[in-house]
C-alpha distance (Angstrom), angle and dihedral (degrees) to the residues before:
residue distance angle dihedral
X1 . . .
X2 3.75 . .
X3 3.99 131.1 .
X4 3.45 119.0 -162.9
X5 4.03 127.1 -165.7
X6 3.98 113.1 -113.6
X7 4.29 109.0 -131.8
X8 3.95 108.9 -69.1
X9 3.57 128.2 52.7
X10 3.72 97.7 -109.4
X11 3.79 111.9 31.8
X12 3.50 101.9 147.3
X13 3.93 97.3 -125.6
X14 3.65 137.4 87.8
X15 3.69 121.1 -148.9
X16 3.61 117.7 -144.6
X17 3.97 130.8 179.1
X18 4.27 81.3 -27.0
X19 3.52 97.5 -48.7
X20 3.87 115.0 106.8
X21 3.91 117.1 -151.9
X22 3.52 137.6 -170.0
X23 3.62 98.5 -162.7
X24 3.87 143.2 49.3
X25 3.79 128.6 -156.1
X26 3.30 113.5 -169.0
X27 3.99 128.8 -170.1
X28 3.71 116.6 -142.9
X29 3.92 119.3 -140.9
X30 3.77 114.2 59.7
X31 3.49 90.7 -1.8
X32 4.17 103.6 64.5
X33 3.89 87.5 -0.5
X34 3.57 136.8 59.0
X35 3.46 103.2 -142.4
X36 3.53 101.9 168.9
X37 3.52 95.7 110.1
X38 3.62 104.3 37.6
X39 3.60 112.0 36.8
X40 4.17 92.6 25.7
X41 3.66 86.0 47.6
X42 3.77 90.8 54.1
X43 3.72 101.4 50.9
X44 4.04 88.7 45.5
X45 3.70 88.6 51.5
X46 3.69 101.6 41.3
X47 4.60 84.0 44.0
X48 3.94 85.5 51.2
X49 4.32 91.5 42.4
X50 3.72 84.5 51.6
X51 3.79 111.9 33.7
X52 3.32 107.0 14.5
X53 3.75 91.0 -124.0
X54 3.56 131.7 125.1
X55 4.06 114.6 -129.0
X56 3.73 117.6 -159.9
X57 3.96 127.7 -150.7
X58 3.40 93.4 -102.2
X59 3.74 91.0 56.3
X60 3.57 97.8 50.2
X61 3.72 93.7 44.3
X62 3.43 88.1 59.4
X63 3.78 93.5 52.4
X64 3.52 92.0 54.0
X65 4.03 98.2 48.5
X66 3.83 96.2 37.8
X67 4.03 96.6 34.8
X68 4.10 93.2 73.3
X69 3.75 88.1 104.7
X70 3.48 90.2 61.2
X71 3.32 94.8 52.2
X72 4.00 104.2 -108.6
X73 3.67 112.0 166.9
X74 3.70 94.2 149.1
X75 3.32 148.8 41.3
X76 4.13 102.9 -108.7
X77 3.87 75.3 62.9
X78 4.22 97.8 60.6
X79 3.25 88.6 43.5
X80 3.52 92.2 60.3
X81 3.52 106.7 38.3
X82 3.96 81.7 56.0
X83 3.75 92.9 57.7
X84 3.77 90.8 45.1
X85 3.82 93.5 44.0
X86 4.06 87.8 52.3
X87 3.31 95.4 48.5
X88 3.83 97.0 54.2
X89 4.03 110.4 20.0
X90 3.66 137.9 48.9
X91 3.64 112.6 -115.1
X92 3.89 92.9 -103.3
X93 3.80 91.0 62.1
X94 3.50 105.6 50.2
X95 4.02 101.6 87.9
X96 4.06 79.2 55.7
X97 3.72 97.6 48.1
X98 3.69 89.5 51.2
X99 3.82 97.3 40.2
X100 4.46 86.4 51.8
X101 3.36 96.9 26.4
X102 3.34 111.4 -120.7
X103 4.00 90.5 170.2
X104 3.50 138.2 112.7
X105 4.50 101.3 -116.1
X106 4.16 98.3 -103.8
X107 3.96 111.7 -90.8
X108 3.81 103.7 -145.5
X109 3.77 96.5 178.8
X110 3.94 95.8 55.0
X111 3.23 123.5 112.9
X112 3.88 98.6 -125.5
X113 4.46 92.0 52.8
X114 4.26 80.6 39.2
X115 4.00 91.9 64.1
X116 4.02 95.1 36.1
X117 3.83 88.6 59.4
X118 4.12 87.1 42.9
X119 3.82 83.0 58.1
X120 3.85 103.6 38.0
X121 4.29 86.7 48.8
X122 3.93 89.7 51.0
X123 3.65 86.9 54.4
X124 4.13 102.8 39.3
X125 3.99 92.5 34.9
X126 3.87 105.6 33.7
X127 3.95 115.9 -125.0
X128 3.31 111.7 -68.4
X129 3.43 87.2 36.3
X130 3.96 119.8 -109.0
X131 4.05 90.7 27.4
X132 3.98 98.6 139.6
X133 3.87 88.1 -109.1
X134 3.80 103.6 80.9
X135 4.04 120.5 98.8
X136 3.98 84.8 -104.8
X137 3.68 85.6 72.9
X138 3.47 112.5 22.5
X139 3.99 103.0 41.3
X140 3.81 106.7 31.4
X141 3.83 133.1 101.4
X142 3.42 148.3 -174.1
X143 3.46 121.3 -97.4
X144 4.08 97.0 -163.7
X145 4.04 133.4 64.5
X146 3.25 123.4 -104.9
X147 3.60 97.9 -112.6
X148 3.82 84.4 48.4
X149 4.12 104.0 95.6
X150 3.99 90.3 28.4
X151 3.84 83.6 59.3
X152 3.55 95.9 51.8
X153 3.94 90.1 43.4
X154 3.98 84.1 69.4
X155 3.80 98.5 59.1
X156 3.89 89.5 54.9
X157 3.66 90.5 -124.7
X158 3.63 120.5 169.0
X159 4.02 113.4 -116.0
X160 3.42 129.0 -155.6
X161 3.98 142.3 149.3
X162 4.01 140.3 -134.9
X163 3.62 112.2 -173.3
X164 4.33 139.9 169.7
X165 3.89 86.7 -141.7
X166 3.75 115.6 107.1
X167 3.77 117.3 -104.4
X168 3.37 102.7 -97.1
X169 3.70 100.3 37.9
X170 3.86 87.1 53.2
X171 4.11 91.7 50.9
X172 3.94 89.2 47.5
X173 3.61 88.6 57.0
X174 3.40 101.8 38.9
X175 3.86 100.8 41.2
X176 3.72 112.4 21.3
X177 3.92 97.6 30.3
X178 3.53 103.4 38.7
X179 4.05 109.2 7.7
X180 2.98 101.7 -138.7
X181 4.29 99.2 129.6
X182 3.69 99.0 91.5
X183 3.18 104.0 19.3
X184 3.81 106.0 55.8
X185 3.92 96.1 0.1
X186 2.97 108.6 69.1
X187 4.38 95.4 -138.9
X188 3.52 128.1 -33.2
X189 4.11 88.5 -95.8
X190 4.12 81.7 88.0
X191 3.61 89.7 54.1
X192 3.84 105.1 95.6
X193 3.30 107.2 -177.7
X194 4.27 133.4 149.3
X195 3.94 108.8 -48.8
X196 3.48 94.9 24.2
X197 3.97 114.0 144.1
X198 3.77 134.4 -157.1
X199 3.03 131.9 -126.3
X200 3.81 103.1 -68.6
X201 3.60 88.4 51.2
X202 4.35 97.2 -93.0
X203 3.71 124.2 141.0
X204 3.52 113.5 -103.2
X205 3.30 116.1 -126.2
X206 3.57 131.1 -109.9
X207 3.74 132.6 -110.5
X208 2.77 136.6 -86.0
X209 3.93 74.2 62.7
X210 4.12 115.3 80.8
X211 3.73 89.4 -126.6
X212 4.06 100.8 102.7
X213 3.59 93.6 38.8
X214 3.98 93.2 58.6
X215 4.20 89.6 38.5
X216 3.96 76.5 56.7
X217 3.50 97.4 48.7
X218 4.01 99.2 47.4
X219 4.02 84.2 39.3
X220 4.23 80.2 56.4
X221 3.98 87.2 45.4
X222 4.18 80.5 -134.0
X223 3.65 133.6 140.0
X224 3.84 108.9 -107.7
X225 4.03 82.0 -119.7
X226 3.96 87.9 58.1
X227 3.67 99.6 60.5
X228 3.75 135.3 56.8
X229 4.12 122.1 -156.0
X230 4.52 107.2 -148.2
X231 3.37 110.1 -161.0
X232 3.96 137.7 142.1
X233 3.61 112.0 -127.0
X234 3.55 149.9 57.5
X235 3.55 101.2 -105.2
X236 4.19 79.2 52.2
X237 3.80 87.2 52.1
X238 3.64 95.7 51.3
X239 3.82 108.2 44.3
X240 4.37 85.1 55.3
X241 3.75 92.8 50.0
X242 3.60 89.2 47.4
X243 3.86 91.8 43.4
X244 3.88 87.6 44.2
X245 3.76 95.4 -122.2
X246 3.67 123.2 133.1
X247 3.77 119.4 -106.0
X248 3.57 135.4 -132.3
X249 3.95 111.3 -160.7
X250 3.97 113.4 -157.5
X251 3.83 113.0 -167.7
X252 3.88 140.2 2.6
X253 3.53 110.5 -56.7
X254 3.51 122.2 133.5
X255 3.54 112.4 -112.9
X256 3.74 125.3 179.6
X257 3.55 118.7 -133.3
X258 3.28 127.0 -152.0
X259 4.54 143.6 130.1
X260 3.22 96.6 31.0
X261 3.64 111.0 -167.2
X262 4.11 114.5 -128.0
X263 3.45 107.2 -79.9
X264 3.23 96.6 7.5
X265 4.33 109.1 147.0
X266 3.95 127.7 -152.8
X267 3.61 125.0 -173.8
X268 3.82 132.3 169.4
X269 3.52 135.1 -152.8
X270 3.96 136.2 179.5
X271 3.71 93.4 -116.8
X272 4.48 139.5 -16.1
X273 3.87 81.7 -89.0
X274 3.18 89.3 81.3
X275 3.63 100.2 66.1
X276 3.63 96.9 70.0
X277 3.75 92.0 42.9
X278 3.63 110.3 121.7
X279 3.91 126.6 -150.3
């Protein structure tokens, strides 16, 4: 992957791989944010607080490619399909309980997924919430150079961000952690982030539905074909094919791909780094 800066400083495009765009989406865990010790180290924690059992990445990287049909868009939701999983299947069988459903659908409002989330939030927020102790603070890095959104800055690009954290955990990391609302992003109105609304006052949907990508893209005022949504995962993969916006996948995950709209362009790179690489 190479990008390469059209004549004039500040022409308000990126070129990437021969495609020129004036836009960049970005997803935030594992993607910006190295979350493998903070939100990982949750879900293991709250598993172990509630089962006893110890879940390995593996395992919970299978959970969160394979539990899509459950509807797991978040990580309250790995952690527990895990618990379920151990609690009814050998290890062996859990990639075919997921893939046939062998589940109960996850009950968010019960009492028992209520008290797992109390715990998990405790661990990934602090308690009181937002106290400089919690795993959001202590355990997370970033994923990107320095020199990285600067770069970026230069080409005039417009930058923007569609992410499965709650709104406030999003802004903390965005803004107070890292800076980067301001500065780079524009304002937090290009933050879309869980309970977000439009502009008739709706939630926005979650990924892996394309809903927050396209309230991104009109919030842009882009053409769908102008922008580009980086991300990690599958449920990142999905909601830009179904929003018919190329994808950028950073990292190793295994993503599935498959109905690929016309047009439609994938590329993959070891890490965001490499957008800015030139060559």
């Amino acid at each position: 992957m190479s990008c390469h800066q059209l004549r004039g400083v500040y022409n308000l495009s990126l070129k990437i791989n021969n495609k020129t765009y004036k836009a960049l989406i970005f997803d935030v865990d594992d993607t910006l944010i190295d979350t493998s010790k903070s939100y990982d180290e949750a879900i293991k924690k709250t598993v172990k607080n509630f089962t006893s059992a110890q879940v390995s990445d593996a395992q919970l990287n299978l959970v969160r490619s394979k539990g899509l049909s459950y509807g797991v868009n978040n990580d309250w939701h790995v952690t527990w399909l895990l618990m379920a999983l151990i609690k009814k299947f050998p290890k062996d069988n859990w990639e075919e309980a997921l893939t046939h459903k062998r589940l109960a659908q996850i009950q968010q409002n019960s009492t028992e997924f209520l008290k797992m989330k109390e715990f998990f939030q405790n661990l990934y927020l602090g308690k009181p919430s937002f106290n400089g102790q919690g795993l959001i603070d202590t355990a997370e890095k970033k994923m990107y150079t320095d020199a990285f959104f600067p770069t970026l800055k230069t080409f005039g690009v417009k930058m923007a961000v569609v992410t499965s954290r709650p709104a406030d955990e999003a802004l903390y990391t965005l803004k107070v952690v890292n800076g980067l609302v301001g500065e780079f992003i524009e304002s937090t109105h290009f933050i879309i982030s869980v309970g977000s609304q439009n502009s008739t006052g709706e939630l926005i949907a979650e990924k892996p539905s394309p809903a927050p990508i396209l309230e991104c893209i009109k919030r842009l005022s882009v053409d769908l074909n102008e922008a580009v949504y980086i991300g990690n995962s599958s449920s990142d993969y999905l909601a830009a094919r179904e929003a018919g916006v190329d994808f950028i996948q950073v990292g190793t995950s295994r993503i599935e791909r498959a109905k690929e709209p016309q047009g439609f362009h994938y590329f993959k790179l070891e890490n965001v780094n490499g957008l800015v690489d030139s060559g």
